[in-house]
N, C-alpha and C positions, 0 to 999 in steps of 0.2 A: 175910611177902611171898614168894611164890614166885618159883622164879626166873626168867627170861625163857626162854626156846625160841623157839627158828625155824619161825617161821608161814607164812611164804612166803620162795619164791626161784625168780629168772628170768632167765634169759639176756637180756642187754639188746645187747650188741652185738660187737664184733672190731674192732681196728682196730692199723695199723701201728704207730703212736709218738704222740707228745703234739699232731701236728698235728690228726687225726683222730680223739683219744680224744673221752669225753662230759663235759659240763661239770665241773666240777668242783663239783656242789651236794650231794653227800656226802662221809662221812669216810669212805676207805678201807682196807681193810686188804689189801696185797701179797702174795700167795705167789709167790715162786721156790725155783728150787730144779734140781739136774742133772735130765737126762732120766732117764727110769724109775723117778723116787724117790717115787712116787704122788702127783703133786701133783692129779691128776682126779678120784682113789680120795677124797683126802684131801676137799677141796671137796665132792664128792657126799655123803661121811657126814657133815662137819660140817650141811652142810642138810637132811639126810634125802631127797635126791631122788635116783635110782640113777644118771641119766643124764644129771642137769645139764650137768654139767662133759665135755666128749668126750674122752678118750685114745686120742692117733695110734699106728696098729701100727706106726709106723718110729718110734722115738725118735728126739725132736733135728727132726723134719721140722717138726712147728709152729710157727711164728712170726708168729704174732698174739696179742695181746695183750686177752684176751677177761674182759668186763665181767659181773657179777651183781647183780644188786640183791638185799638181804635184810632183813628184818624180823625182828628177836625181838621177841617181846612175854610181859608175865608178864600178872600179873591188872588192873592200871592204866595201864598205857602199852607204847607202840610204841616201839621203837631202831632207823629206820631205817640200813644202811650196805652200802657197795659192796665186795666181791668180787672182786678183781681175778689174775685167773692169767697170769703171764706165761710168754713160752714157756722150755722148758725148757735149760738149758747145761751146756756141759762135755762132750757125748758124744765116742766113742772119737776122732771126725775130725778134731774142731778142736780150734785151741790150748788151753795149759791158762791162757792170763792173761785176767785177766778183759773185758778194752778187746777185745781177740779171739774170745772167745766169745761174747760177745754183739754184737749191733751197734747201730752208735751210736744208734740211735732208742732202744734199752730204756733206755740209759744216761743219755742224756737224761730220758725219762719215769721213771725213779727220782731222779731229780737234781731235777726242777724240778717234781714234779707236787705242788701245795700242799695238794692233798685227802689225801694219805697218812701216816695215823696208824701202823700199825700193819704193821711190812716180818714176814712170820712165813717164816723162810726153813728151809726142809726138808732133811733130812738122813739120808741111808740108814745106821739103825743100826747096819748090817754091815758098813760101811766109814767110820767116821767121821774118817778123817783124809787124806779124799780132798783134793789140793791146790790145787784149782778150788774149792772147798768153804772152804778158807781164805781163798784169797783174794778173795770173795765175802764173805766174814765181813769182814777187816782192810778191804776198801773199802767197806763198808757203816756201817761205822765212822766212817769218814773225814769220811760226807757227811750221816750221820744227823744232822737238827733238834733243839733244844732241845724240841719237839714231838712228835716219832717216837721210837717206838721198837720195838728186834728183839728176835723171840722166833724161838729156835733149840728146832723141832721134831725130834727123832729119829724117823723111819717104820719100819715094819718090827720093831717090839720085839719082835714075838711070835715072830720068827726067833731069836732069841738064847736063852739059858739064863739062871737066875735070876744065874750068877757074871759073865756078859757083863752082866748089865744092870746090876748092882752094880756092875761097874767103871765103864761107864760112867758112871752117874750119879755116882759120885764124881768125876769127870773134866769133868761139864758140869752142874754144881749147877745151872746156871738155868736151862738146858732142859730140854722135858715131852717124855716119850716115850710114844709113842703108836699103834698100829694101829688099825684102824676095825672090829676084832673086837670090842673089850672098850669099853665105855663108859664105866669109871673112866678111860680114856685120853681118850677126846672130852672131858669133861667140862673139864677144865684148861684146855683153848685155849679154848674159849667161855668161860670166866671171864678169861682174859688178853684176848679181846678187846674183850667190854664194858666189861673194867674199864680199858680203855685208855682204847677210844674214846666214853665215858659217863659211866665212875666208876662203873658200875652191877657188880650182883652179888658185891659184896665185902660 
């Protein structure tokens, strides 16, 4: 069987918090992640479409919480699931706790939004022991479902040396590290996120 690839994806909508998000009639999968860590970059290569996803020239200035719809299909079926990028935290202005950095509507719609399988929270491999970045990880922790689960992406690997990556990955075994250069890199997350949110391509 081959394996499924992304057939389509499309920007479906923006909205503040969980008053105004769209129903919840798929499974979705989460990216957050600090400002400037490619979360736009990253979304556009997992889809193949250059400009799906928009990134703000001011970091930190977006805050809305913008919807994709996406379909893999291999050779016998369709995997429909939602896309969802929240906006980005941590930048230089605000605090570094996490009730702070974001506002309470994100916290909320991570808290109670029942469609979300799959939190895939991004991380710049050049700094990875930023402490907004922790504490994002330890409350993400806190409040994950017997249902969810997080997959700690490292961005930016192709900045590093092969001894930077090395140590890292002994350091964060169960994170994929990843640029949208090299395709042995894309390849990992679409398998973590079908196999999350489907059981499929294992």
């Amino acid at each position: 069987m081959s394996f499924p690839v992304v057939c389509k994806a499309e920007f479906i909508k923006s909205a503040q918090g969980v008053k105004d998000s769209l129903p919840e009639d798929r499974s979705e999968v989460v990216f957050m992640g600090r400002s400037n860590v490619g979360k736009s970059s990253t979304i556009n290569t997992l889809t193949n479409r250059k400009n799906l996803a928009k990134s703000s020239s001011t970091p930190g200035k977006t805050q809305l919480i913008n919807f994709f719809d996406v379909v893999y299909k291999d050779e016998n079926q369709e995997y429909p699931i939602r896309l969802v990028d929240l906006p980005g935290f941590g930048y230089a202005k605000v605090s570094k706790t996490l009730k702070e950095a974001w506002q309470y509507n994100l916290l909320e719609f991570i808290k109670n939004r029942v469609s979300i399988r799959l939190f895939v929270h991004l991380r710049d491999a050049r700094h990875p022991h930023e402490a907004i970045d922790e504490d994002v990880s330890d409350n993400l922790k806190k409040i994950v479902r017997p249902d969810q689960k997080i997959l700690t992406v490292f961005t930016k690997i192709d900045k590093l040396n092969q001894k930077e990556r090395a140590a890292l990955k002994r350091e964060f075994p169960d994170a994929i590290t990843f640029t949208n250069q090299k395709n042995y890199t894309i390849d990992p997350v679409h398998k973590e996120i079908l196999s999350t949110v489907f059981g499929a391509g294992e």
